[in-house]
PDB file of N, CA, C, O and CB in Angstrom:
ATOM      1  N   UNK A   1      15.496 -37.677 -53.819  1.00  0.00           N
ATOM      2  CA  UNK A   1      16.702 -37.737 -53.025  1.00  0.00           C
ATOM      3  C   UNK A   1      17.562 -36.481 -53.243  1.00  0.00           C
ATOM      4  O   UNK A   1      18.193 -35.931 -52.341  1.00  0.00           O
ATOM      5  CB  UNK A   1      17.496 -39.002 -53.369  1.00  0.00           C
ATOM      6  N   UNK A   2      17.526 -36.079 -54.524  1.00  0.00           N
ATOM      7  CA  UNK A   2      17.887 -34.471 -54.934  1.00  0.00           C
ATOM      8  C   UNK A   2      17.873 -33.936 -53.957  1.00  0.00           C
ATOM      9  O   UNK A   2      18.767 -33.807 -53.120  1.00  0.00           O
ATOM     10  CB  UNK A   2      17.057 -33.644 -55.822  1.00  0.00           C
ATOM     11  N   UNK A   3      16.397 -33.414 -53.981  1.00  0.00           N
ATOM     12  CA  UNK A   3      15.960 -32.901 -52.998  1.00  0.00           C
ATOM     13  C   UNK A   3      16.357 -32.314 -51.655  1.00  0.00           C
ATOM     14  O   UNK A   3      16.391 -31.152 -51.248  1.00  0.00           O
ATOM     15  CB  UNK A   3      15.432 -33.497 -52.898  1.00  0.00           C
ATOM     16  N   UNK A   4      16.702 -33.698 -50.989  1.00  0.00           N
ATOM     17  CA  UNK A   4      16.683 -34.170 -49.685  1.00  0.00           C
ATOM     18  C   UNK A   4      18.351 -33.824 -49.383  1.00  0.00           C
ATOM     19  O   UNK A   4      18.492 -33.403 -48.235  1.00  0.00           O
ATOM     20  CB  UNK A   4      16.117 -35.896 -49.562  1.00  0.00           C
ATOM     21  N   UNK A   5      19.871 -33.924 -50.296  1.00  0.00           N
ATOM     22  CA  UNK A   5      20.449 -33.442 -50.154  1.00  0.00           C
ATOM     23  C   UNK A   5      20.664 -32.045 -50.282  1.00  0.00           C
ATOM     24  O   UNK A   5      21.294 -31.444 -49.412  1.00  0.00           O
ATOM     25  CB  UNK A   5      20.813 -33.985 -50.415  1.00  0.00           C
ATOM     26  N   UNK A   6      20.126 -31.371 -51.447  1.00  0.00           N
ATOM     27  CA  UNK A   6      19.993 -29.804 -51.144  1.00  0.00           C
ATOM     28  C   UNK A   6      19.541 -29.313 -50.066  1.00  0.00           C
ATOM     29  O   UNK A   6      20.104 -28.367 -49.514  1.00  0.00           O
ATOM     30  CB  UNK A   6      19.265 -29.184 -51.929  1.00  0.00           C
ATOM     31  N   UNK A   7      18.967 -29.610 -49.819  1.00  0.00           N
ATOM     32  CA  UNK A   7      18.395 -29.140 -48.537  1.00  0.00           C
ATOM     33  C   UNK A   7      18.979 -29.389 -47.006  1.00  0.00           C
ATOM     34  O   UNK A   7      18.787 -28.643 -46.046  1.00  0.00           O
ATOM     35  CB  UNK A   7      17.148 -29.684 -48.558  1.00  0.00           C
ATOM     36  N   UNK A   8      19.565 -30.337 -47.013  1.00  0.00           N
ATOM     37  CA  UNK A   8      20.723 -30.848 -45.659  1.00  0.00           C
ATOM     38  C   UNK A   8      22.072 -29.600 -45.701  1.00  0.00           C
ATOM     39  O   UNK A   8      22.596 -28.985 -44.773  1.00  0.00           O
ATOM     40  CB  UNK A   8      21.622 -32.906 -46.111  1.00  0.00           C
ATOM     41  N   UNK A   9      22.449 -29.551 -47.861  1.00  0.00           N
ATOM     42  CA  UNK A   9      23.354 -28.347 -47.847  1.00  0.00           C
ATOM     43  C   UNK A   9      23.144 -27.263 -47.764  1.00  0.00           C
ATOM     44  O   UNK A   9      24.057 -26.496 -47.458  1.00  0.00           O
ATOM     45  CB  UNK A   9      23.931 -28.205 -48.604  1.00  0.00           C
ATOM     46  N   UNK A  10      22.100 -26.890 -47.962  1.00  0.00           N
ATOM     47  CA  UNK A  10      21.621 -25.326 -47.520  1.00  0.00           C
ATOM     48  C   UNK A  10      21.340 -24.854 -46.033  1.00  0.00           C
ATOM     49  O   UNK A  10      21.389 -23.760 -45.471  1.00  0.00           O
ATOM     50  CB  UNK A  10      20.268 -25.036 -48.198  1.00  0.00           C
ATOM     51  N   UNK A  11      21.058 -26.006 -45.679  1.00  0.00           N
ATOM     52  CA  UNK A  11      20.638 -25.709 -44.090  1.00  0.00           C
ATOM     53  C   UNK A  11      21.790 -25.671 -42.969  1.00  0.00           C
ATOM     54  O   UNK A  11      21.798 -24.921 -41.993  1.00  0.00           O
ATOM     55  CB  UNK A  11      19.618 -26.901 -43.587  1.00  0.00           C
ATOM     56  N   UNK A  12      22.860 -26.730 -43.337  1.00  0.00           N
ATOM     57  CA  UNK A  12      24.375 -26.624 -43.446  1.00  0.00           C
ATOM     58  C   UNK A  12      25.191 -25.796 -43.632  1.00  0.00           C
ATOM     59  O   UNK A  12      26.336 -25.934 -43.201  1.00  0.00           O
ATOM     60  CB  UNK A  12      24.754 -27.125 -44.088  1.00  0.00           C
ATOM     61  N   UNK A  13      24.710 -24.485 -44.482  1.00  0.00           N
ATOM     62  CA  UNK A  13      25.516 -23.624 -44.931  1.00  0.00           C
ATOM     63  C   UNK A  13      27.024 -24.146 -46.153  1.00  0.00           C
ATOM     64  O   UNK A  13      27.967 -23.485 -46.586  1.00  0.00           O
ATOM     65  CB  UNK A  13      25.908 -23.032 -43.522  1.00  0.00           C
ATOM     66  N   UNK A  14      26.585 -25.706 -46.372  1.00  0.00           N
ATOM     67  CA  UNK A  14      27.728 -25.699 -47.388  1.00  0.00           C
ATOM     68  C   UNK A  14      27.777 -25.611 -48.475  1.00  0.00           C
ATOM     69  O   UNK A  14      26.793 -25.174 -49.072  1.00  0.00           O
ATOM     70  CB  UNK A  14      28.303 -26.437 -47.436  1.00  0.00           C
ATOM     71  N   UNK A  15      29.086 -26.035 -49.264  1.00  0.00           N
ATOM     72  CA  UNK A  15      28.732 -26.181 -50.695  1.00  0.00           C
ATOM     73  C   UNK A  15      28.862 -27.830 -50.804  1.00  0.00           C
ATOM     74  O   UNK A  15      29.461 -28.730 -50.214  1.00  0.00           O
ATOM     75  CB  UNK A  15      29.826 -25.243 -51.799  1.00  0.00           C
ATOM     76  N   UNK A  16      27.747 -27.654 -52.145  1.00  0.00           N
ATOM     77  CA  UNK A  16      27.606 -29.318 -52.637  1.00  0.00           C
ATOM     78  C   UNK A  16      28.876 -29.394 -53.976  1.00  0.00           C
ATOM     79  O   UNK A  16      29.398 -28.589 -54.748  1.00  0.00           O
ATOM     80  CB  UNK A  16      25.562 -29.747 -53.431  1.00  0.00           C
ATOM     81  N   UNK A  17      28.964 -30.795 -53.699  1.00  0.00           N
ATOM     82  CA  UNK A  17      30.154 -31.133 -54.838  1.00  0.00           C
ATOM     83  C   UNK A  17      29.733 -31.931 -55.700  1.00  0.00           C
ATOM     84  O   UNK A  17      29.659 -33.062 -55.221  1.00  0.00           O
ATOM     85  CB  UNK A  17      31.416 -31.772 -54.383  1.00  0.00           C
ATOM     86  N   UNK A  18      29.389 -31.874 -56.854  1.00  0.00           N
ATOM     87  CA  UNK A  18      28.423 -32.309 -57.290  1.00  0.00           C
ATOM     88  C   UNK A  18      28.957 -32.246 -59.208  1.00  0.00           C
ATOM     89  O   UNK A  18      29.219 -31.112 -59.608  1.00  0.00           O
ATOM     90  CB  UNK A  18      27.083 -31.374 -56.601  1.00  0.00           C
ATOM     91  N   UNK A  19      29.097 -33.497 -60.332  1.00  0.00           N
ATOM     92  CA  UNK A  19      28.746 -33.042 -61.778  1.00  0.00           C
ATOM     93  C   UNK A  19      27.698 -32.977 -62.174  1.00  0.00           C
ATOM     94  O   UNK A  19      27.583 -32.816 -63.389  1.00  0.00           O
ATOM     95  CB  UNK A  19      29.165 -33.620 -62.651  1.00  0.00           C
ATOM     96  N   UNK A  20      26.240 -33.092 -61.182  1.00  0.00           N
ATOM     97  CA  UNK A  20      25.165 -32.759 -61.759  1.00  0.00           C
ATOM     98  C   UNK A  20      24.505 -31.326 -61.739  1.00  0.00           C
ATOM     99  O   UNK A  20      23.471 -30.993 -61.160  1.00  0.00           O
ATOM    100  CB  UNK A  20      24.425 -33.579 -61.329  1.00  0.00           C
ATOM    101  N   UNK A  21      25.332 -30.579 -62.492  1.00  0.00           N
ATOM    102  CA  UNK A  21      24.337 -29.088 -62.612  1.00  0.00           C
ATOM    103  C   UNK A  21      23.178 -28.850 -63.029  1.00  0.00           C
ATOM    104  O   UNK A  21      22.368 -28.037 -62.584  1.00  0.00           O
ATOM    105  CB  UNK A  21      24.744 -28.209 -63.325  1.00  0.00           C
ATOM    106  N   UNK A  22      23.065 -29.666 -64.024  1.00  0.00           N
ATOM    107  CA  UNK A  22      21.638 -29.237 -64.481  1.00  0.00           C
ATOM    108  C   UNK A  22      20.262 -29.677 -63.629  1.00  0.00           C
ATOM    109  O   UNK A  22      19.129 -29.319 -63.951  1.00  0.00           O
ATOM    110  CB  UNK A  22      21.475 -29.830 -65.911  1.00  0.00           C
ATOM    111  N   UNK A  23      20.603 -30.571 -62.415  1.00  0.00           N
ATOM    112  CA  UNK A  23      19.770 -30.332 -61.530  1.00  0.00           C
ATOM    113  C   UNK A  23      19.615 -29.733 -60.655  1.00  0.00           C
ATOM    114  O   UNK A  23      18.573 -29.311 -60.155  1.00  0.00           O
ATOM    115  CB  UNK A  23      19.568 -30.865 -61.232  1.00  0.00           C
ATOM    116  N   UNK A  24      21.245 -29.562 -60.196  1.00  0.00           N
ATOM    117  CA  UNK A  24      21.230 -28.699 -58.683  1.00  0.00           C
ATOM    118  C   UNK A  24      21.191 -27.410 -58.810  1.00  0.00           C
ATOM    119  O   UNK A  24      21.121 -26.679 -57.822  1.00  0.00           O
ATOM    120  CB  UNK A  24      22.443 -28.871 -57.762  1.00  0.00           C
ATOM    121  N   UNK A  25      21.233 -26.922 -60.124  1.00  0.00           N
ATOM    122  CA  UNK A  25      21.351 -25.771 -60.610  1.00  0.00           C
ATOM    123  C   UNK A  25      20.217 -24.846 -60.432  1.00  0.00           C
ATOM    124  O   UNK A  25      20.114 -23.620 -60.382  1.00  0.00           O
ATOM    125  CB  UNK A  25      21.649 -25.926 -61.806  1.00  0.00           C
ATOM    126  N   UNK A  26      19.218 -26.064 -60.336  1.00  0.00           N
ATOM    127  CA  UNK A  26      18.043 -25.287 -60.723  1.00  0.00           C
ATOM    128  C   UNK A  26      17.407 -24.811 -59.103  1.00  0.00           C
ATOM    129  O   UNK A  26      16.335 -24.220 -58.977  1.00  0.00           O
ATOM    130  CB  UNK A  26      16.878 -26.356 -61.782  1.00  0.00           C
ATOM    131  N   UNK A  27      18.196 -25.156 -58.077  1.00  0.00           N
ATOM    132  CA  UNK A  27      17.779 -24.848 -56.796  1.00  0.00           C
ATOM    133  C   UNK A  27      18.223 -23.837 -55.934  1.00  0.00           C
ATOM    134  O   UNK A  27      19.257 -23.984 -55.283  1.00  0.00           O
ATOM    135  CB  UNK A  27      17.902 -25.761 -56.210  1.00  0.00           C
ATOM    136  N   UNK A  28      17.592 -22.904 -55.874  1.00  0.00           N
ATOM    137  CA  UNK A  28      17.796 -21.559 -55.376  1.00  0.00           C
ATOM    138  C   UNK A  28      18.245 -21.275 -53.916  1.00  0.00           C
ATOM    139  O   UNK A  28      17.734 -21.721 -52.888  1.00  0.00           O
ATOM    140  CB  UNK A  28      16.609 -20.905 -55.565  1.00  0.00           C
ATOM    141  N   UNK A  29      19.063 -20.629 -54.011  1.00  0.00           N
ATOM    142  CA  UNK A  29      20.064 -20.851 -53.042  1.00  0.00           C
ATOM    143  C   UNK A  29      21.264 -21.588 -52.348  1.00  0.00           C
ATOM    144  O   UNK A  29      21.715 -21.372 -51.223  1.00  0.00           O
ATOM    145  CB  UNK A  29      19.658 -20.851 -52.592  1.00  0.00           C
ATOM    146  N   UNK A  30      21.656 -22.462 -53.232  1.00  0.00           N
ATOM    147  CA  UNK A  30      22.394 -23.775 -52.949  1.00  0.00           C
ATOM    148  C   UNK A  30      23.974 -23.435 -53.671  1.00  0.00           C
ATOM    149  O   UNK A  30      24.235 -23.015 -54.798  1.00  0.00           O
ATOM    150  CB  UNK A  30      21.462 -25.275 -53.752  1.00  0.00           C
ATOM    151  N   UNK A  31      24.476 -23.639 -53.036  1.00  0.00           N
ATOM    152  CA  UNK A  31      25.862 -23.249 -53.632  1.00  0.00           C
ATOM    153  C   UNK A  31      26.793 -24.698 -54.102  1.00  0.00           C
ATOM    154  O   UNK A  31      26.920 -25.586 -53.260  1.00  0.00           O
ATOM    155  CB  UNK A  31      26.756 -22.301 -52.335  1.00  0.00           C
ATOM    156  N   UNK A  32      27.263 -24.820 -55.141  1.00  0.00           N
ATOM    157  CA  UNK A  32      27.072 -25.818 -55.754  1.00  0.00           C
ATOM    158  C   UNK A  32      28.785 -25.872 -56.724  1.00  0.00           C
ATOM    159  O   UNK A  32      29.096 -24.971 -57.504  1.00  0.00           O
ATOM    160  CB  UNK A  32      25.491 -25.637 -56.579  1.00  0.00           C
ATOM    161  N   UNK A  33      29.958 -27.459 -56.361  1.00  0.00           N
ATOM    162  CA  UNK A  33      30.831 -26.615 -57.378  1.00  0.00           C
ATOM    163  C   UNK A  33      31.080 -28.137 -58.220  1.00  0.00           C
ATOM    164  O   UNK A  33      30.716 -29.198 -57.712  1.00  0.00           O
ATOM    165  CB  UNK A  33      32.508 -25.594 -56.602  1.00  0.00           C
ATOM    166  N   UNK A  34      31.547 -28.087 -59.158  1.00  0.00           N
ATOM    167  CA  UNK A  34      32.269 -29.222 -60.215  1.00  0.00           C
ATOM    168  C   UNK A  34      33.528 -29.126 -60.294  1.00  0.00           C
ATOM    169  O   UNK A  34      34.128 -28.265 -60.936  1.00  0.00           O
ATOM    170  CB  UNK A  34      31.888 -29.177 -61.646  1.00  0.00           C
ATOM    171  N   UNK A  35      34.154 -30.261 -59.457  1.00  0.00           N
ATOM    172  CA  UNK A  35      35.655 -29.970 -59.247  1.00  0.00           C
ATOM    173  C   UNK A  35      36.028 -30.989 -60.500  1.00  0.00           C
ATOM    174  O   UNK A  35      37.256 -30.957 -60.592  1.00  0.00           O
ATOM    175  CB  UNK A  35      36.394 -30.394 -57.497  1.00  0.00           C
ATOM    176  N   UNK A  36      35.416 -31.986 -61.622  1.00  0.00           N
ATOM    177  CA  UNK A  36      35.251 -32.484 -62.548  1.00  0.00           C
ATOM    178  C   UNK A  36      35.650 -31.594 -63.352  1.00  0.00           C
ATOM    179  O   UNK A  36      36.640 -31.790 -64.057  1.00  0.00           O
ATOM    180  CB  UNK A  36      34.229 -32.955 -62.670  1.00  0.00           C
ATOM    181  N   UNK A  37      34.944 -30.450 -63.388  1.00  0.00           N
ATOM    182  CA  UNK A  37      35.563 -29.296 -64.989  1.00  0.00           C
ATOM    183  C   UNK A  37      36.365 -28.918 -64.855  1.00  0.00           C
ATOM    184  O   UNK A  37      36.792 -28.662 -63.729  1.00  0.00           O
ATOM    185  CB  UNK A  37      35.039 -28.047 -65.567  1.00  0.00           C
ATOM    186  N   UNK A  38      36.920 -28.712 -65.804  1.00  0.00           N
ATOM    187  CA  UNK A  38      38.603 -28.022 -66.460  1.00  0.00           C
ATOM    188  C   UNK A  38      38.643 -26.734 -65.190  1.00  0.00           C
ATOM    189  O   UNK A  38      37.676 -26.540 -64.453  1.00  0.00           O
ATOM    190  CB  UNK A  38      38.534 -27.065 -68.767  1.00  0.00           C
ATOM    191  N   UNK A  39      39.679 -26.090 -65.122  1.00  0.00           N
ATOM    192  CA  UNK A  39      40.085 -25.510 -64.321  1.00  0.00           C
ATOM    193  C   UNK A  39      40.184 -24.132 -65.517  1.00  0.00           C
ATOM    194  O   UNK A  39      40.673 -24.227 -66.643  1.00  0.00           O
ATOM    195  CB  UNK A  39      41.310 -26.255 -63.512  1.00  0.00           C
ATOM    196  N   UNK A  40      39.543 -22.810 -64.870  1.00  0.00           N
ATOM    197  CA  UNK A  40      39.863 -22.067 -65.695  1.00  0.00           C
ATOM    198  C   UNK A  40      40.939 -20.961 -65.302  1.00  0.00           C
ATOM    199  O   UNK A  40      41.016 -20.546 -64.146  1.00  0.00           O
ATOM    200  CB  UNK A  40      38.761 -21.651 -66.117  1.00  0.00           C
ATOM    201  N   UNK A  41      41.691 -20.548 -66.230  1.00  0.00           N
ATOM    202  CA  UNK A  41      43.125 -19.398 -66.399  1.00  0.00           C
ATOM    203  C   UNK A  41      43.054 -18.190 -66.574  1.00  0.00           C
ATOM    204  O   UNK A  41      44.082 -17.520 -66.673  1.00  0.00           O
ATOM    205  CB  UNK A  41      43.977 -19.551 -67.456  1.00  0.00           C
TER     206      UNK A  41
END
């Protein structure tokens, strides 16, 4: 199902919103953000 959303967002041109990095991370080309993590200064 991973998968199947990366690929709807890439083809989309968007970004995914997502706290799972360590999977989506691993998919090339996919732009990907964690609005979950600290905010950095």
């Amino acid at each position: 199902m991973d998968l199947k959303i990366a690929a709807i967002t890439i083809v989309n041109k968007a970004k995914l919103l997502t706290r799972n990095l360590s999977d989506f991370g691993q998919i090339s080309g996919l732009s990907i953000e964690d609005w979950t993590a600290p905010l950095k200064n």
